[in-house]
C-alpha positions in Angstrom: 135.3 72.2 99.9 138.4 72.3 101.8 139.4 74.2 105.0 141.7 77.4 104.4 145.2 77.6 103.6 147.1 75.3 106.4 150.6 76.5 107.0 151.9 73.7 105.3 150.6 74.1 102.2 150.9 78.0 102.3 154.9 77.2 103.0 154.9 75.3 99.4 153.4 77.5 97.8 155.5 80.7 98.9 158.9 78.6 98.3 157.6 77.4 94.7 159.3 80.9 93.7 162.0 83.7 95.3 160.8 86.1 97.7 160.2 88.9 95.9 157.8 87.3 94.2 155.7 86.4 97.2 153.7 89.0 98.0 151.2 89.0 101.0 151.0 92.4 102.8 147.1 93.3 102.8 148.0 97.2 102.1 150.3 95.7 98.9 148.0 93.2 97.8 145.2 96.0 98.3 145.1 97.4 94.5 145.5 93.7 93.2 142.3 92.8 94.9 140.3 96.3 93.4 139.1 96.3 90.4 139.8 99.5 88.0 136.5 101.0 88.5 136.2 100.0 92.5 132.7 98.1 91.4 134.4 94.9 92.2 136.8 94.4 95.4 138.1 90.9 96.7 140.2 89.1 99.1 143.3 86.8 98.9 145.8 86.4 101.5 148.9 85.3 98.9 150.1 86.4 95.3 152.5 84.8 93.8 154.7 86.4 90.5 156.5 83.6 89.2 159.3 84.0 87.0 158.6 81.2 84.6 156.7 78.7 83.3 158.2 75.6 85.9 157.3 77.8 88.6 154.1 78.2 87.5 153.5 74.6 86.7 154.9 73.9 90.3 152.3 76.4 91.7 149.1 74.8 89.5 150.3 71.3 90.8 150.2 72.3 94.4 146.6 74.3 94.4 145.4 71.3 92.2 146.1 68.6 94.4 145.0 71.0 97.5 142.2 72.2 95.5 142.9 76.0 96.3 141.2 78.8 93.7 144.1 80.3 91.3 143.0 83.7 89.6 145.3 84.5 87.1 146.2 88.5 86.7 147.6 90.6 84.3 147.9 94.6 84.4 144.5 94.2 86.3 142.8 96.5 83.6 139.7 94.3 83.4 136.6 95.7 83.6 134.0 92.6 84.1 136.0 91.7 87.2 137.5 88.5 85.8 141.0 88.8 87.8 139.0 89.6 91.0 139.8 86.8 93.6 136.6 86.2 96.0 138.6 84.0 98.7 137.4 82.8 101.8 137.7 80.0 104.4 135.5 77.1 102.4 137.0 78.3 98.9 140.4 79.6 99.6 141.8 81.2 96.5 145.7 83.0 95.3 146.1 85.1 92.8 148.8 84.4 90.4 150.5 87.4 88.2 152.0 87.7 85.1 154.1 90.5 86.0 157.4 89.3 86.1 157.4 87.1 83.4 158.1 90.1 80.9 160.9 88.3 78.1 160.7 89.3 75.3 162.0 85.2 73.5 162.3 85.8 69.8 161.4 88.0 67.2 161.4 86.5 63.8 161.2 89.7 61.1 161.4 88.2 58.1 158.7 85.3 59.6 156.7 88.2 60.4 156.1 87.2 64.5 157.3 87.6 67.7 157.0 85.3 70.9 156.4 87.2 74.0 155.5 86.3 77.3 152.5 87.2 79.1 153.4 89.5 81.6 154.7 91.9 78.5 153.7 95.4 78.7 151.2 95.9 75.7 153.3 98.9 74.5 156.6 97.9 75.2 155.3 94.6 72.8 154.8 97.3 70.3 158.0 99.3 70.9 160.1 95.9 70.1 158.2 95.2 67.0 158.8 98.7 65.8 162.7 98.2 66.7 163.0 95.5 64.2 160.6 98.0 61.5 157.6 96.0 62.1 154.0 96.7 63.0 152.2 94.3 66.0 149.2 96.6 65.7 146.9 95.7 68.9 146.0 99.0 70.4 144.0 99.7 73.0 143.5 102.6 76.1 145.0 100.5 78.3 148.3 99.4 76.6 150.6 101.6 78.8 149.2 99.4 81.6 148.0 96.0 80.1 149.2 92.5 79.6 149.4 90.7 77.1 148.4 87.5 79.0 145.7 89.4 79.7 145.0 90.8 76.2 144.9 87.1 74.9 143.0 86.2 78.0 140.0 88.9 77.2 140.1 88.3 73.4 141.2 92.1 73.5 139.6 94.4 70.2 140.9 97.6 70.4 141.0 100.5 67.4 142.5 98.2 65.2 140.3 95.5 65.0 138.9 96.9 61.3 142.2 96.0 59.6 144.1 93.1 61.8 141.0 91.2 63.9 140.8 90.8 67.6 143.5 89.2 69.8 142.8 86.0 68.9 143.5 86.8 65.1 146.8 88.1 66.0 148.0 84.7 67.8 149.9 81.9 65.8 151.1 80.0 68.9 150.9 79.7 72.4 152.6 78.2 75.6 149.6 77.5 78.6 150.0 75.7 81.8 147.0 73.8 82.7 145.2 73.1 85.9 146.8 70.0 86.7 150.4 71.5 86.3 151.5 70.1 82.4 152.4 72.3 80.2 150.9 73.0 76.6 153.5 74.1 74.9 152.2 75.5 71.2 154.3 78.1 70.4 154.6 77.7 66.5 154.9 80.1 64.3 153.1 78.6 60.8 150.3 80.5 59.0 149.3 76.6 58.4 149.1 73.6 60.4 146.3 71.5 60.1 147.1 69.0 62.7 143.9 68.6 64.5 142.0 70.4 66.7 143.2 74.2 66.8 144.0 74.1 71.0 145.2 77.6 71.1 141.5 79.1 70.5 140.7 77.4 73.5 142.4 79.4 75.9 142.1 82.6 74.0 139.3 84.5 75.7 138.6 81.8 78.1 139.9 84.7 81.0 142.1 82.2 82.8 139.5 79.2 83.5 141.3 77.0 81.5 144.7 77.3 82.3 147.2 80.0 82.5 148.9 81.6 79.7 152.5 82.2 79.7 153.8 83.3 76.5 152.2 83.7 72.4 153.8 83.9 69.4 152.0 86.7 67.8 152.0 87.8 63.8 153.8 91.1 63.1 153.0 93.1 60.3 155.0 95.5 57.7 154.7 99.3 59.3 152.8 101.9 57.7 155.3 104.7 56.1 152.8 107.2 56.0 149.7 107.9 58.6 146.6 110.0 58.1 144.0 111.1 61.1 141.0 112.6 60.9 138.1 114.1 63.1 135.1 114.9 61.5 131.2 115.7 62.4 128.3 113.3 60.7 124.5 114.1 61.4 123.7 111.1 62.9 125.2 107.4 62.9 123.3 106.4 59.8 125.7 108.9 58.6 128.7 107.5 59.7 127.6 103.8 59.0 127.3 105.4 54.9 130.9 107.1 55.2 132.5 104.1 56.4 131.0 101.5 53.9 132.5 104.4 51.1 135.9 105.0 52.4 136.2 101.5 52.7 135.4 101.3 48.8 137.8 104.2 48.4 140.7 103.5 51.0 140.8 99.8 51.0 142.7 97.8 53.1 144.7 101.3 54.2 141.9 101.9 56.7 143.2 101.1 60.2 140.1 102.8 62.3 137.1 103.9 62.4 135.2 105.1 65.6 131.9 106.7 66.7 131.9 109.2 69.1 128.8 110.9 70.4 128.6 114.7 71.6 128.4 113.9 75.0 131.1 111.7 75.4 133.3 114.7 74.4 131.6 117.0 76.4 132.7 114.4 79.3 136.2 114.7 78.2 136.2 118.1 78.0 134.9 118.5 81.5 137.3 115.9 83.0 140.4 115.6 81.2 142.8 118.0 81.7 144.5 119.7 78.1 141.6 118.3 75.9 140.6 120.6 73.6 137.3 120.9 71.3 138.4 119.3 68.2 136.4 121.4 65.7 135.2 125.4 65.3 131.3 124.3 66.2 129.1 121.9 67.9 128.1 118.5 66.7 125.6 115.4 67.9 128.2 112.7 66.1 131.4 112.3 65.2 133.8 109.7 63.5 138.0 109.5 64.2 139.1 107.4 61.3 142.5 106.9 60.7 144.2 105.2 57.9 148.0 103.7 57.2 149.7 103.6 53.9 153.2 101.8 52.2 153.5 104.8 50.7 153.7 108.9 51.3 150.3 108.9 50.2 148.2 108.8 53.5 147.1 112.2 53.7 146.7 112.7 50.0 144.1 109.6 50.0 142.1 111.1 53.2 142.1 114.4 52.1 140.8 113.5 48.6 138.1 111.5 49.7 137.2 113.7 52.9 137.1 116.4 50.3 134.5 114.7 48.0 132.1 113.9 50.7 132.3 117.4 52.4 131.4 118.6 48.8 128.6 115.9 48.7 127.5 117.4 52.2 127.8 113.9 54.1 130.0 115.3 56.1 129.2 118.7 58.0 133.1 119.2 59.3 136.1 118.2 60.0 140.0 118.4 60.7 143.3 116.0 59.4 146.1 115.9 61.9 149.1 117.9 60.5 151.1 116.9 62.8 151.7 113.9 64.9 151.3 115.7 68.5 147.8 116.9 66.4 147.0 113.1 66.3 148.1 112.2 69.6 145.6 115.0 70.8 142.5 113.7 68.8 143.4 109.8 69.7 143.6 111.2 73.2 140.1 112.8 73.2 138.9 109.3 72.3 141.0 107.1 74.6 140.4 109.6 77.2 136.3 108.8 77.4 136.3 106.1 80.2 138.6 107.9 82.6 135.9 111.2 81.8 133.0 109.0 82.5 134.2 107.3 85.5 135.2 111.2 86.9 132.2 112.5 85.9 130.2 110.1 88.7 128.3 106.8 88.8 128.3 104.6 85.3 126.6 101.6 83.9 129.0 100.1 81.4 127.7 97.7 78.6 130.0 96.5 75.7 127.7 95.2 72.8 127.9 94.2 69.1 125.8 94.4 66.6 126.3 93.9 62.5 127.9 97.3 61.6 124.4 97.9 59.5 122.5 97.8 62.9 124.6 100.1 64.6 121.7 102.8 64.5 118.9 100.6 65.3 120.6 99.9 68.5 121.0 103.0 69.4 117.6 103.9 68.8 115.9 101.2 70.5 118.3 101.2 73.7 118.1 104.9 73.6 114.5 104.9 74.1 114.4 102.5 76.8 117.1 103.4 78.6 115.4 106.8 78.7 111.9 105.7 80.2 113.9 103.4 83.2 116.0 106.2 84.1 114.8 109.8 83.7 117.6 112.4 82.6 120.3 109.7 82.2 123.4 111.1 80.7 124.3 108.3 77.1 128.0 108.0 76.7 127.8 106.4 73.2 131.1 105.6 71.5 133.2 102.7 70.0 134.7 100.9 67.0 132.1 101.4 64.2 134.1 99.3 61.8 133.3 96.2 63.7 130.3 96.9 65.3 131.7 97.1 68.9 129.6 100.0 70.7 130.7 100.7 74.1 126.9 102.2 75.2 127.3 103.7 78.6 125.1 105.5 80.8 125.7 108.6 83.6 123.7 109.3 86.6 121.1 111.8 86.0 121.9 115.0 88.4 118.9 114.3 89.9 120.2 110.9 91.2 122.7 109.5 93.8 125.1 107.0 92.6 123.1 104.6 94.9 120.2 104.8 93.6 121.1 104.6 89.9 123.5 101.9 90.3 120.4 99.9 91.7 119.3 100.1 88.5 122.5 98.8 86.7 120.8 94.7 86.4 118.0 95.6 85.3 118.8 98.4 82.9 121.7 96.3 81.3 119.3 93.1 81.1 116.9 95.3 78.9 120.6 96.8 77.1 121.6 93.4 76.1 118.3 91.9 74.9 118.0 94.6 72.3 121.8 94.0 71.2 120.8 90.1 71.0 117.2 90.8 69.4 119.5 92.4 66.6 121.8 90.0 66.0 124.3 91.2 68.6 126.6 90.3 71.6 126.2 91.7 74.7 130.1 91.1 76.1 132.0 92.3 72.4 135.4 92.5 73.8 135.7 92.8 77.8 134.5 89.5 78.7 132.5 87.9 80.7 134.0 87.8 84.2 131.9 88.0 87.5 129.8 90.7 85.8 127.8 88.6 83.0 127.7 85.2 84.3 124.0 85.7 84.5 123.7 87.3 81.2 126.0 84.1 79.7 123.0 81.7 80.8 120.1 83.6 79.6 121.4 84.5 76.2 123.6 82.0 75.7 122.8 78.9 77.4 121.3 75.2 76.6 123.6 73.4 73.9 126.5 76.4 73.5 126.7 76.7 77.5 127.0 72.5 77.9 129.8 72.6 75.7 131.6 75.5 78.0 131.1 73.4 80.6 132.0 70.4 79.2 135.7 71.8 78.1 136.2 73.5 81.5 135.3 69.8 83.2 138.1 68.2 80.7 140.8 70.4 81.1 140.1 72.0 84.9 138.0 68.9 86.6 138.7 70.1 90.3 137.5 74.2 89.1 140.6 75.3 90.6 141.3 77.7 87.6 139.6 81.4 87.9 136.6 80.1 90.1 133.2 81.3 89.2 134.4 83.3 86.3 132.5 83.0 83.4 130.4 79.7 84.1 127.3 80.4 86.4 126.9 78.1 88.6 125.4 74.6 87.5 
């Protein structure tokens, strides 16, 4: 590998775009090298915010043919450390940010899509589709904060993902500058185009070792006149698994959301969230928030007829409906509100697993049980999107613990975590990624033919590894 940065090279790269987007002050560059939860922090001397794609193909041509490390960033709301640069002076890497590429290029209403670019604001993405009476209806924790380079990047879920798919369901086009400085440009906006190989998928969910994204034309959908939320208390998550397969018979395609909260994931929020109230009159083990979006003024009448019949069938033990949009602000802030509880409440091992829906509770029993014997008096944070079988299944020191000595545990806790997700049928990286933190995992559940091909795309399109080093591949 090469030396470090000489001053040469680093007096290309900081004139491939305007000054304020050079940014190398260690205190500035200090939370761009952190990762949200502080388990990952890295060094780079020089980011660089281009403000469009030639500058960005002018800065992927320079590190190419120097062979310097680029880690593309976003918001940096990650959480597998996969916009974490690890620089140093025989792999010298930059990061390279989305943020000021923020234009907004063309919104198509009656096409149904808009083409953004990547360092768009997830909400402000949905604020201009709602200006023109249209839905874009990824939704997520961290869309105050996010990107949506990065969103497309991380094959982002969300509370949607029931009704409209992942990220990569949402994306009809895209615009990526590789490695080697050309420019992909696929921004169409056609439902069909069978022209070959579909090259967008490539690069969605491939967290910047491919190439770096710079804008997507994304599908827009009609808005939902009428909105129904509600937050109701199931015995267990057999339970819930029943109620959602009947309100999807009963609902149809009007349901939106349906997530599975466990009590102490409330009690967390409770503890740690300022202005969270307890949503209903008694205590419960499991709960459900399921929302659902109707054409017509009919939301709440649907919900509230077939909440009715199965509180009448006893299948479900209680429950609210929102009467009031600050009301459903409050109950989607209880459940958006449970990372930021967990991560105040102390030390926290984080897994992000799928399973088929109808496995949801045999997960939770199995892992349950051995998470239990490894680690005495662990606290299980247990919550996600039930509708697609995405459980976030996270774990609290014990009080009896330091942080220390319970995050020693966090490999070999999550290795047992995600062999019980894969003995079911399951992923163990649903919608975060892979990153730094599951390289490892990536081989030993996923290697020997599906691995080779990995590493046979990322040696066609990125031959000199310049893009994201030692994200996602482990090493060969």
């Amino acid at each position: 590998m090469p030396p470090d940065i000489s001053d040469a090279v680093l007096a290309e790269l900081t004139a491939s775009t305007d000054p304020a987007g050079v940014i190398q002050d260690p205190a500035e560059l200090e939370p761009w090298v952190t990762e949200w939860r502080g388990l990952y922090h890295g060094r780079t001397g020089l980011m660089l915010a281009p403000r469009n794609r030639e500058e960005v193909a002018n800065i992927l041509r320079i590190c190419n043919r120097h062979r310097i490390g680029v880690v593309p960033q976003g918001g940096n709301t990650g959480l597998a450390g996969g916009a974490i640069p690890d620089s140093g002076p025989e792999s010298p890497q930059i990061l390279l940010s989305s943020r000021r590429l923020r234009r907004i290029r063309a919104i198509d209403p009656d096409n149904y899509t808009m083409t953004v670019e990547a360092g768009c604001i997830l909400a402000e993405v949905q604020a201009a589709a709602e200006e023109v009476d249209r839905l874009f209806p990824l939704s997520l924790a961290a869309e105050g904060s996010c990107h949506v380079g990065g969103n497309l990047s991380t094959n982002a879920g969300g509370t949607n993902v029931l009704r409209y798919g992942n990220t990569r369901d949402l994306v009809l086009g895209i615009e990526v500058v590789l490695a080697d400085g050309r420019v992909f440009d696929g921004l169409r906006g056609l439902r069909k185009d069978n022209t070959g190989y579909d090259l967008k998928q490539l690069f969605i969910g491939a967290e910047g070792t491919l190439g770096f994204i710079t804008a997507a034309t994304c599908k827009l959908f009609p808005r939902p006149r009428d909105v129904a939320t509600a937050f109701v208390a199931v015995a267990d998550p057999a339970a819930a698994i029943e109620l959602q397969s009947r309100a999807r018979i009963a609902l149809g395609d009007q349901l939106n959301a349906f997530e599975l909260i466990n009590r102490c994931a409330v009690d967390f929020v409770l503890a740690h969230i300022p202005g969270v109230r307890e949503p209903l009159a008694g205590r419960h083990a499991w709960y459900v928030l399921v929302e659902l979006g109707s054409p017509r003024d009919d939301a709440n009448q649907s919900m509230e007829a077939f909440l009715g019949a199965e509180i009448e069938a006893g299948r479900v033990t209680d429950g609210i409906l929102a009467s009031s949009s600050t009301q459903r602000d409050q109950l989607w802030r209880l459940r958006h509100s449970i990372s930021e509880a967990q991560k105040n409440a102390g030390a926290g091992i984080k897994h992000d697993i799928s399973v088929p829906v109808s496995r949801i509770g045999d997960f939770l029993d199995e892992a349950g049980t051995i998470v239990g014997r490894l680690v005495p008096g662990v606290y299980i944070v247990a919550f996600g999107h039930l509708g697609d079988g995405n459980l976030h299944f996270n774990l609290n020191q014990p009080d009896d613990m330091t942080a220390e000595e319970f995050l020693d545990r966090w490999d070999a806790v999550s290795r047992e975590v995600h062999s019980v997700a894969d003995g079911l049928g399951g992923s163990f990286s649903a919608e975060h990624g892979i990153g730094t933190l599951k390289t490892g995992e990536l081989e030993r559940l996923r290697g020997g033919v599906e691995l080779d091909l990995m590493r046979a795309v990322k040696a066609t399109l990125d031959p000199r590894g310049i893009m994201n080093p030692g994200k996602i591949l482990p090493a060969s």
